[in-house]
C-alpha positions, 0 to 999 in steps of 0.5 A: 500500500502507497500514497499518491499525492498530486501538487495540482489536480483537475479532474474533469466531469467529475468534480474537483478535489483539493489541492491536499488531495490524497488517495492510497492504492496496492497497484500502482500499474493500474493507475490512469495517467494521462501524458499532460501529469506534471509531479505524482509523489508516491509516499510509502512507509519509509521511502518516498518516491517521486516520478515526472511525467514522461508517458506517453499512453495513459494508464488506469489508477484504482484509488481510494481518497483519504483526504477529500475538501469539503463537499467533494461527496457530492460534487462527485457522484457515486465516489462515496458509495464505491470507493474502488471506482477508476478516476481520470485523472489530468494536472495541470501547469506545472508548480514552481517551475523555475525552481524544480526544474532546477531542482528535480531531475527524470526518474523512472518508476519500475515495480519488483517482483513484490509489486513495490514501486522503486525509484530515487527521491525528489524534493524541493530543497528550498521546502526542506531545508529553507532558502538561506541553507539551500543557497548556501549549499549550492554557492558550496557546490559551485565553488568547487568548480573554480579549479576545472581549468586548472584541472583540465590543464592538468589533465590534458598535460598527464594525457598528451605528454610523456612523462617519462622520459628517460634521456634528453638528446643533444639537438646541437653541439654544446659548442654551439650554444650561448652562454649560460649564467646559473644564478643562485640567490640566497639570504646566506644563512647556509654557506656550507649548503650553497658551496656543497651545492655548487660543486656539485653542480659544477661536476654535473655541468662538466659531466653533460658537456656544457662549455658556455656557463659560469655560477653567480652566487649572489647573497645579502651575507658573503660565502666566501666561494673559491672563485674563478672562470666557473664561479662568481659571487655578488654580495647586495649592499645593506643600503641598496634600495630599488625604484620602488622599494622591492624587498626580499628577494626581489631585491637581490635579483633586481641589484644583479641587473644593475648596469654596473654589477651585472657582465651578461649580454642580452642574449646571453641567458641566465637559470634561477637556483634556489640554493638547495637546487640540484642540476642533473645531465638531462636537465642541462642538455634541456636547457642547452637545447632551449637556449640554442634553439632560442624561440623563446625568451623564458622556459621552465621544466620540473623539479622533483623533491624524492631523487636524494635523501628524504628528511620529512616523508609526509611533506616529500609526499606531499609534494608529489602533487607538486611534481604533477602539477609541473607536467600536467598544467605547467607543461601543457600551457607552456607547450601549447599556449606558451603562455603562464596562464597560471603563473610559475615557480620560483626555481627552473626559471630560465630568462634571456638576459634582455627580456629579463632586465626589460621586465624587471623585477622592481616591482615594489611590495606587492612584487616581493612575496611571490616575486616569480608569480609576479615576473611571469604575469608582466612578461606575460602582459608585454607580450613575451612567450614562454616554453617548457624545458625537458628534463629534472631539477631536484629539490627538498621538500621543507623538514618540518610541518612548520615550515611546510605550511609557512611555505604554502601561506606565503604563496598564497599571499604572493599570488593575492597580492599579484592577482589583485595588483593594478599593473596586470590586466585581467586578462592576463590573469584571469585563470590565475585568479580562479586559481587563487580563489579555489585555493582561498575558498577551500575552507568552505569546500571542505565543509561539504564533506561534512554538510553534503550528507546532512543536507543532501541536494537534488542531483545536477547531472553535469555539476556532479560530472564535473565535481567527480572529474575535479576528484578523478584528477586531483586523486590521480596526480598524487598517484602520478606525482609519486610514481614520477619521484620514486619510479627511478628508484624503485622501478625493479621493487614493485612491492615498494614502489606500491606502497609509496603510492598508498603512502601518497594517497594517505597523505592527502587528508595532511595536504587538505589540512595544511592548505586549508590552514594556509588559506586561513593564516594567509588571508586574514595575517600580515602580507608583507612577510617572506618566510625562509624555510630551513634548508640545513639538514644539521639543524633540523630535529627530526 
């Protein structure tokens, strides 16, 4: 036994019932229902079902009404007296159209072997759970699709590139190509880590056959470097000062532009190190082939954190979406558009001298926390292309959680700070501020996870499609991410290999947390902070 309610009844010749009307029956099938029927919901004892009209015939319904408006017996002659008489049903227009029409979706009612109609609930959410609770529930779910460019982009670099590659092949003889200054900016609080870097480095450069190069070293405090043909270091004068008051970083890059410090060409080419910054053969003969080739003033490829000894697995994990990220977005936009739609990273950043020292890094504060964001975003404006570089720089992932989160807030106020600054056009930024915006408004995505099961909403087809993608894509880099930074070691060890992956896939509830205390620290602290992690393997209390 079910009940079937009707939202607008019109019966013809026989009288009209409420609009309350109910009546209860045992056999749905034989229900007369004509093709105009607009909204039946079938109410049984714990389910309730609901079904729009798509008949196309009509069908018999023996029926017995429950509530009837007063004086319904006698404008309907004959129902009191034989309750089981057929009645022709007909609904008029639709109830609310422009709210269930949003809200509703097509089901099909079909009986078990038990007789039972079967089919999924609809409801009004603006009945249940009220307006103020049913807007902000789907404002939640329509925020989670500000990151599907970014994740289409990710998705068409993982599908259309290889991302495996095992050697980078020489396209011109080393001999060939322009000279290549390898730049690494530091604070100075780690000279034993820069020098130990640079030998091996240089030992890297020798081995894959570069002759064209030297190695700038450029700080706030001296490293007393072994100098030479190979080596140079630059110490930033306490008193120097840009145009606009640069800070940081930024400050330090600006000053080696300076007609007086810097002995570069403009068509020479110059490679951004952060300091702990390892080269590797494949990675030289990329950039030898990127800048012989010339097309392009400004390129960068892939860093990985997993090649060398790891200190804090949770964060190299964690960063293996990172390492995604790189071949997925970084590398399509770049190959395809050759434009950084989304920005770039502050490491493997290689520029052409001239278009370097034109775009300038003096771009006072709001250029000074993410200092490579900005960069990129007004080369981007004037015009300048860029390219991605083939082969790996490796890198560390931060040794503390402490720092690991530090890490992401200042990112994110960089890239706040970039996208809302005057001097960039929005159409030169406007996936960078999706982009953004997914980052700062995850606090609230991540409530759906909790919200969604206790106020669940009436399915959107395409909506749902798209937010399952997002998770589809999102869950696959991490998978990808570690088998890019563990592949080369454990490609013989499937066991292991195996479980770094799980291990990758457990750590995205620590990733979700610290971006979204990231986001919070990020959006309501100062924005003039730029935070150095810890780099020194000796100082750390692991």
């Amino acid at each position: 036994m079910c009940t079937i309610s009707y939202l607008k009844k019109d019966f013809t010749k026989n009288g009209v019932l409420s609009p309350n009307f109910t009546c209860q029956t045992s056999n749905f099938e034989s229900t007369k229902i004509p093709s105009t029927l607009d909204w039946i919901t079938l109410r049984g004892t714990t389910t309730i079902w609901s079904l729009e009209s798509q008949f196309s015939s009509r069908r018999t319904l023996t029926a017995i009404p429950s509530v009837r408006s007063p004086g319904d017996a006698k404008n309907a002659p004959g129902r009191a007296q034989n309750p089981t008489e057929t009645m022709d049903l007909r609904v008029g227009r639709p109830i609310r159209r422009s709210l269930r029409c949003v809200c509703g979706m097509d089901h099909r009612v079909r009986g078990d072997s038990t007789g039972t109609a079967v089919a999924k609930e609809v409801f009004d959410p603006f009945e249940r759970y009220g307006a103020t609770i049913t807007i902000t529930m789907y404002l939640l779910r329509l925020m989670s699709l500000l990151v599907l460019p970014q994740c289409l982009c990710n998705m068409l670099g993982l599908l259309f590139f290889n991302g495996f590659r095992d050697k980078v092949v020489l396209k011109a003889s080393p001999l060939l190509a322009p000279f290549v200054c390898f730049r690494v900016v530091t604070k100075g609080d780690y000279p034993e880590l820069v020098r130990d870097n640079v030998r091996k480095n240089l030992e890297t450069c020798y081995e894959a056959g570069i002759e064209n190069f030297i190695f700038e070293v450029v700080s706030d405090k001296p490293i007393h470097l072994v100098q030479g043909s190979r080596v140079r270091e630059v110490n930033v004068p306490p008193n120097y000062s840009t145009k606009t008051g640069a800070r940081y970083k930024a400050r330090a890059l600006q000053y080696c532009l300076e007609n007086e410090v810097s002995i570069l060409h403009d068509d020479d080419w110059v490679v951004h190190l952060d300091e702990e910054t390892l080269l590797s053969e494949n990675v030289v003969c990329g950039i030898l082939n990127f800048v012989t080739e010339g097309k392009h003033p400004f390129g960068q490829g892939v860093i990985t954190y997993a090649n060398h000894e790891v200190v804090n697995w949770l964060t190299t994990l964690s960063d293996s979406f990172r390492v995604a990220d790189d071949m997925g977005k970084l590398r399509f936009t770049f190959s395809c558009f050759h434009k950084p739609l989304f920005g770039w990273k502050g490491s493997f950043v290689v520029t052409q001298a001239g278009a370097e020292r034109r775009v300038t890094f003096d771009h006072g504060m709001e250029g000074s926390i993410a200092e490579d964001c900005f960069f990129s975003m007004i080369a981007y404006r004037d015009g300048y292309t860029f390219d991605f570089i083939e082969g790996e720089m490796y890198e560390k992932s931060p040794f503390t959680f402490w720092d690991f989160l530090q890490q992401r807030k200042r990112w994110l106020q960089g890239i706040y700070l970039t996208v809302h600054s005057k001097h960039i056009p929005w159409k030169n930024k406007i996936l960078l501020a999706l982009s953004l915006y997914a980052w700062a408004t995850m606090p609230l995505t991540t409530c759906q996870v909790f919200l969604c099961p206790l106020f669940p909403l009436p399915r959107w087809p395409v909506t749902d499609a798209m937010v399952a993608l997002i998770a589809a894509v999102n869950l696959y880099m991490y998978v990808f991410g570690v088998l890019k930074s563990f592949s080369h070691k454990y490609r013989s060890n499937f066991l292991r290999l195996v479980l770094y992956l799980l291990a990758g896939i457990v750590t995205v509830p620590f990733n979700v947390l610290i971006e979204n205390t990231a986001v919070v620290m990020g959006m309501y602290g100062q924005k003039d902070e730029f935070y150095i992690v810890k780099k020194d393997l000796h100082i750390i209390d692991v």
